[in-house]
Backbone as ProteinMPNN parsed JSONL, in Angstrom:
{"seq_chain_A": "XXXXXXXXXXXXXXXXXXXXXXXXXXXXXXXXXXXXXXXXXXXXXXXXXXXXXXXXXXXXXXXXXXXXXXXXXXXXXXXXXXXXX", "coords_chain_A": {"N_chain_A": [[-2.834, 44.109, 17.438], [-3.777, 43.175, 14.809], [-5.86, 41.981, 12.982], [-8.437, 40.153, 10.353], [-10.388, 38.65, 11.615], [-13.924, 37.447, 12.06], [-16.806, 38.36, 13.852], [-18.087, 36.475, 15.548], [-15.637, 34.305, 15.987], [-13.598, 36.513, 16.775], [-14.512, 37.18, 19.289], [-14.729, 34.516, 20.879], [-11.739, 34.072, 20.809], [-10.947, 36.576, 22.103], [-12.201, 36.113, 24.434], [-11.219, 33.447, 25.59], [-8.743, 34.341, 25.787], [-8.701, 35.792, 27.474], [-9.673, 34.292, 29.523], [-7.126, 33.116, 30.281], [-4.979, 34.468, 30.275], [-5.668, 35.936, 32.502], [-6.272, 34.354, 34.108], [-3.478, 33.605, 35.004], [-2.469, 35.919, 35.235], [-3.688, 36.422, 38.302], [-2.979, 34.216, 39.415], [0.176, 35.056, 39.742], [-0.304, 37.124, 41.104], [-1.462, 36.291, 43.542], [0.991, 34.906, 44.043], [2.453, 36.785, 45.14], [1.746, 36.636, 47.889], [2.015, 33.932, 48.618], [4.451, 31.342, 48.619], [6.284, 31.296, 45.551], [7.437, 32.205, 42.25], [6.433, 35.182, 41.668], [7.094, 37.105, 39.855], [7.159, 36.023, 37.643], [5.106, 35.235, 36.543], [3.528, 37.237, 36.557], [4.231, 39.134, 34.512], [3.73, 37.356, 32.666], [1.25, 37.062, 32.433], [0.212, 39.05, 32.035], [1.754, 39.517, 29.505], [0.509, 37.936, 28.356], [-2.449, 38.675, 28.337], [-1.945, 41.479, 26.849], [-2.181, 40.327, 24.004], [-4.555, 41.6, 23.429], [-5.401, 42.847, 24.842], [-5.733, 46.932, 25.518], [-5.11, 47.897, 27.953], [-2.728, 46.337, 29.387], [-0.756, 47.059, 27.676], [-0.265, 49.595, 28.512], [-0.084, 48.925, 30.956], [2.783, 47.486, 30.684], [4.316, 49.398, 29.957], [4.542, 51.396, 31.466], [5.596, 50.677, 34.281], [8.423, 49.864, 33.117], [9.128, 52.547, 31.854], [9.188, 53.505, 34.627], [11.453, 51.762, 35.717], [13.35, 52.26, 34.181], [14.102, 54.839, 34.737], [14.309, 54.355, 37.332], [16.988, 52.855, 37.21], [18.403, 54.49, 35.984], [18.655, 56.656, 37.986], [19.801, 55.323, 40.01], [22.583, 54.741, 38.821], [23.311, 57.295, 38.844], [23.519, 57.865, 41.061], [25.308, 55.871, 41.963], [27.758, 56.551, 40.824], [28.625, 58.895, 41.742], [28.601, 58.27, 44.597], [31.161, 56.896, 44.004], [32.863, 58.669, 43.508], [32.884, 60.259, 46.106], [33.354, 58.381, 47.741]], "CA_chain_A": [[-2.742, 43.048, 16.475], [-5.084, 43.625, 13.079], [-6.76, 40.508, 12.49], [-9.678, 40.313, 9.988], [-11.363, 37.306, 11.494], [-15.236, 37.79, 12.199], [-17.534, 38.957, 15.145], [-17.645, 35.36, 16.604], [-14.327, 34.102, 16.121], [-13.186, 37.532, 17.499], [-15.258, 37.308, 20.667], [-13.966, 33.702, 21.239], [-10.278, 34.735, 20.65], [-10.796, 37.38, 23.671], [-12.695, 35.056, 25.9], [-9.944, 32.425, 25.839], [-7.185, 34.742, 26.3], [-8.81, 37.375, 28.501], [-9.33, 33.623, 31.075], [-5.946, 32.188, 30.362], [-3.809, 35.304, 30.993], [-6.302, 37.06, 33.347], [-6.019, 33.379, 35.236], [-2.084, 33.56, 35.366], [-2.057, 37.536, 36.221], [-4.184, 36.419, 39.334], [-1.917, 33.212, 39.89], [1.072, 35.863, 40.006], [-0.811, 37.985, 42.563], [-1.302, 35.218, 44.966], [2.136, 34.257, 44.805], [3.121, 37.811, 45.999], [2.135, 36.02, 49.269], [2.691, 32.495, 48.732], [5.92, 31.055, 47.942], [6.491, 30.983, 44.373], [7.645, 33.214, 41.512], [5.295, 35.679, 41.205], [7.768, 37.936, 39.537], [7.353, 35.846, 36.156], [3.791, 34.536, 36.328], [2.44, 38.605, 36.77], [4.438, 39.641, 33.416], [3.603, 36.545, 32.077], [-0.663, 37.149, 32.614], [0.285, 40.535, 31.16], [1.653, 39.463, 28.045], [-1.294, 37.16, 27.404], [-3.538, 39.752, 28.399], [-1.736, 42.275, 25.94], [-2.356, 40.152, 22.8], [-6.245, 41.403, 23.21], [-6.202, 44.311, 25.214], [-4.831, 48.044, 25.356], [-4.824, 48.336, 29.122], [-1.546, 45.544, 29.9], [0.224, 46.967, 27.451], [0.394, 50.488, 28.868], [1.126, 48.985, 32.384], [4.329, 47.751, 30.462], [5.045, 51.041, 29.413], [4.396, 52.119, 33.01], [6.776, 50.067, 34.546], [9.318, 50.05, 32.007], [9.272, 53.694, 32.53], [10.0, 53.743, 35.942], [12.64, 50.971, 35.831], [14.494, 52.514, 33.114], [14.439, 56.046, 35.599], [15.381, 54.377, 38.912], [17.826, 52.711, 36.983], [19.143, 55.997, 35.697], [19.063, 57.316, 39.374], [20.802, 54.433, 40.53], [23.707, 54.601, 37.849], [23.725, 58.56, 38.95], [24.054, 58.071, 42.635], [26.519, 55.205, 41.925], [28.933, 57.717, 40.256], [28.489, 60.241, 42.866], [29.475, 57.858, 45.885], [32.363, 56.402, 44.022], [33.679, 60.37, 43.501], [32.942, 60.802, 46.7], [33.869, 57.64, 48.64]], "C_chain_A": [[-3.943, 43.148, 15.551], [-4.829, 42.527, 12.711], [-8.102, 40.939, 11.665], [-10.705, 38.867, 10.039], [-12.909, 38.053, 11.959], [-15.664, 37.979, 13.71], [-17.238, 37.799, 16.273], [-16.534, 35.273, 17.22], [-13.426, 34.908, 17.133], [-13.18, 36.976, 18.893], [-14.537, 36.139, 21.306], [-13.323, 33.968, 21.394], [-9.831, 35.584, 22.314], [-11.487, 36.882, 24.607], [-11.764, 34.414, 26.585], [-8.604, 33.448, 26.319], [-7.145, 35.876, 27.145], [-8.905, 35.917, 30.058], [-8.454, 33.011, 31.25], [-5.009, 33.234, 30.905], [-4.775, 35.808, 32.044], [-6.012, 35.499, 34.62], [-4.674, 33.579, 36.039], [-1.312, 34.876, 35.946], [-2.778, 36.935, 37.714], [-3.318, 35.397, 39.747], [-0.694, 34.093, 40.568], [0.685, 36.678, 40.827], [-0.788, 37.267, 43.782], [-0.307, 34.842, 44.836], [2.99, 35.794, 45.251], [3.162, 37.105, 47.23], [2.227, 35.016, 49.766], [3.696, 32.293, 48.096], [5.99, 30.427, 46.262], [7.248, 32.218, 43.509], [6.589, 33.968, 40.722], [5.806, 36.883, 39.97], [7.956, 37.114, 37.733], [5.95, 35.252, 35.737], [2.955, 36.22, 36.327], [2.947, 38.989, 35.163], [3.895, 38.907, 32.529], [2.129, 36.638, 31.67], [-0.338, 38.199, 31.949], [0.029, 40.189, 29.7], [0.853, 38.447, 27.116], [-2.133, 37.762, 27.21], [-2.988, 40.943, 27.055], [-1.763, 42.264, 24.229], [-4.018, 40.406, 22.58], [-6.475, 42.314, 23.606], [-5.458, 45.502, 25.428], [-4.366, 48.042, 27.07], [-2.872, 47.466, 29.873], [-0.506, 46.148, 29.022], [1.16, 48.687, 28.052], [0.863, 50.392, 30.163], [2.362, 48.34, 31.914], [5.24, 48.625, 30.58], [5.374, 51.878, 30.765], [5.733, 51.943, 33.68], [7.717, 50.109, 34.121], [9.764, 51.365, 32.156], [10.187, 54.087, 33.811], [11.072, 53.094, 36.101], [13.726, 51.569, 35.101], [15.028, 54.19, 33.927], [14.983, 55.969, 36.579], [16.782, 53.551, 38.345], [19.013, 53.692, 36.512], [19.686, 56.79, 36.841], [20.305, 56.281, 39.958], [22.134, 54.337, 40.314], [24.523, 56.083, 38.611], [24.64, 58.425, 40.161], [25.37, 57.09, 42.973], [27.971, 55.799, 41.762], [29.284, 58.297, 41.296], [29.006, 59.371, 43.863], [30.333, 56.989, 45.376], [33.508, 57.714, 43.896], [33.607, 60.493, 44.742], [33.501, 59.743, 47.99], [35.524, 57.253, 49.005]], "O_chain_A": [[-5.092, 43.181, 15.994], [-3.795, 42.096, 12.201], [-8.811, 41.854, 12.083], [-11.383, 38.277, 9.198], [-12.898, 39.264, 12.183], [-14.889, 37.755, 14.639], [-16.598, 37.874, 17.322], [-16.198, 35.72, 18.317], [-12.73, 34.411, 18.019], [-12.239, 36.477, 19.51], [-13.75, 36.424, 22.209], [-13.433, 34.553, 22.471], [-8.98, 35.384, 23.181], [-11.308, 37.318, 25.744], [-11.444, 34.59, 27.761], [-7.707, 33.159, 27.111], [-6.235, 36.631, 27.486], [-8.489, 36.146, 31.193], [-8.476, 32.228, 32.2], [-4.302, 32.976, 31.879], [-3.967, 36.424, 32.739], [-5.62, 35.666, 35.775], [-4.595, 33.692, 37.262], [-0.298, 35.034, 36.626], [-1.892, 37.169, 38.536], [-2.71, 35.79, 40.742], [-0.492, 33.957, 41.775], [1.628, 37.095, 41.5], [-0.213, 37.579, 44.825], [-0.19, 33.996, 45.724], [4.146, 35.733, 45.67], [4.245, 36.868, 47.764], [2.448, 34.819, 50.961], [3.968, 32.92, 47.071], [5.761, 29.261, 45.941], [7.635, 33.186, 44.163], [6.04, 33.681, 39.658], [4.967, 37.458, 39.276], [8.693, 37.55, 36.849], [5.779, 34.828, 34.595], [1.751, 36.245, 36.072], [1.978, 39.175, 34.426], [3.485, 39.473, 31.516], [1.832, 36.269, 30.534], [-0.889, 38.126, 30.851], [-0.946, 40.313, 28.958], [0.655, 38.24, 25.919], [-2.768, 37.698, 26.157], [-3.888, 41.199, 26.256], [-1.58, 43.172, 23.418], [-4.704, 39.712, 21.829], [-7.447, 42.961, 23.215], [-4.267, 45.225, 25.571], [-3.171, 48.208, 27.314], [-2.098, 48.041, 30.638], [0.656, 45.927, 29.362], [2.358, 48.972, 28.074], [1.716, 51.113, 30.681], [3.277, 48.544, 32.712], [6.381, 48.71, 31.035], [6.227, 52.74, 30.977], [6.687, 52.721, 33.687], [8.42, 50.621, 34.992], [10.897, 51.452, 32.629], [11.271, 54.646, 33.978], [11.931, 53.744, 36.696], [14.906, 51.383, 35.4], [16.154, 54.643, 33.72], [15.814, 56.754, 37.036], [17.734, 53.624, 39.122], [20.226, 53.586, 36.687], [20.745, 57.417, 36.848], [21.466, 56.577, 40.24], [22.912, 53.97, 41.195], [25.718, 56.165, 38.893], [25.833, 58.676, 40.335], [26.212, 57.299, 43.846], [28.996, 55.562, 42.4], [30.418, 58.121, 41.743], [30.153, 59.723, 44.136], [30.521, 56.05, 46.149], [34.711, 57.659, 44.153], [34.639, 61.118, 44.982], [33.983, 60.198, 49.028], [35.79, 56.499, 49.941]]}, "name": "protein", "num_of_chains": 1, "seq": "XXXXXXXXXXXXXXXXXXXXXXXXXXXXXXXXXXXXXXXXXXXXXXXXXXXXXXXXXXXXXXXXXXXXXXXXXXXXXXXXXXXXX"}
């Protein structure tokens, strides 16, 4: 995101939103093992975290990746044991 606000402003900007999503990525970690939905509070810390920093947005890409491959496998092997079932 290409912003031309100043040094401060900046710095603020990524304070606030490196402890609001970095809060709600860690919220979504602890509910891996407490009961909640951690499965929308971890993407969710992401995409706060990704309006400020490079690293969340390539674990999108990461993920995304792999989902879009085991989904590809999945589709494959689906085929294959309905030909073969």
């Amino acid at each position: 995101m290409a912003t031309t606000q100043s040094g401060p402003i900046r710095l603020i900007r990524k304070l606030i939103i490196g402890i609001i999503g970095g809060g709600i990525l860690f919220l979504g970690i602890a509910l891996i093992f407490l009961p909640g939905p951690a499965f929308v509070f971890i993407p969710l810390g992401l995409g706060i975290l990704s309006l400020e920093f490079e690293w969340p947005r390539r674990v999108f890409q990461w993920v995304r990746s792999r989902l879009l491959r085991q989904r590809r496998q999945d589709e494959h092997n689906n085929t294959f044991s309905k030909d073969n079932g």
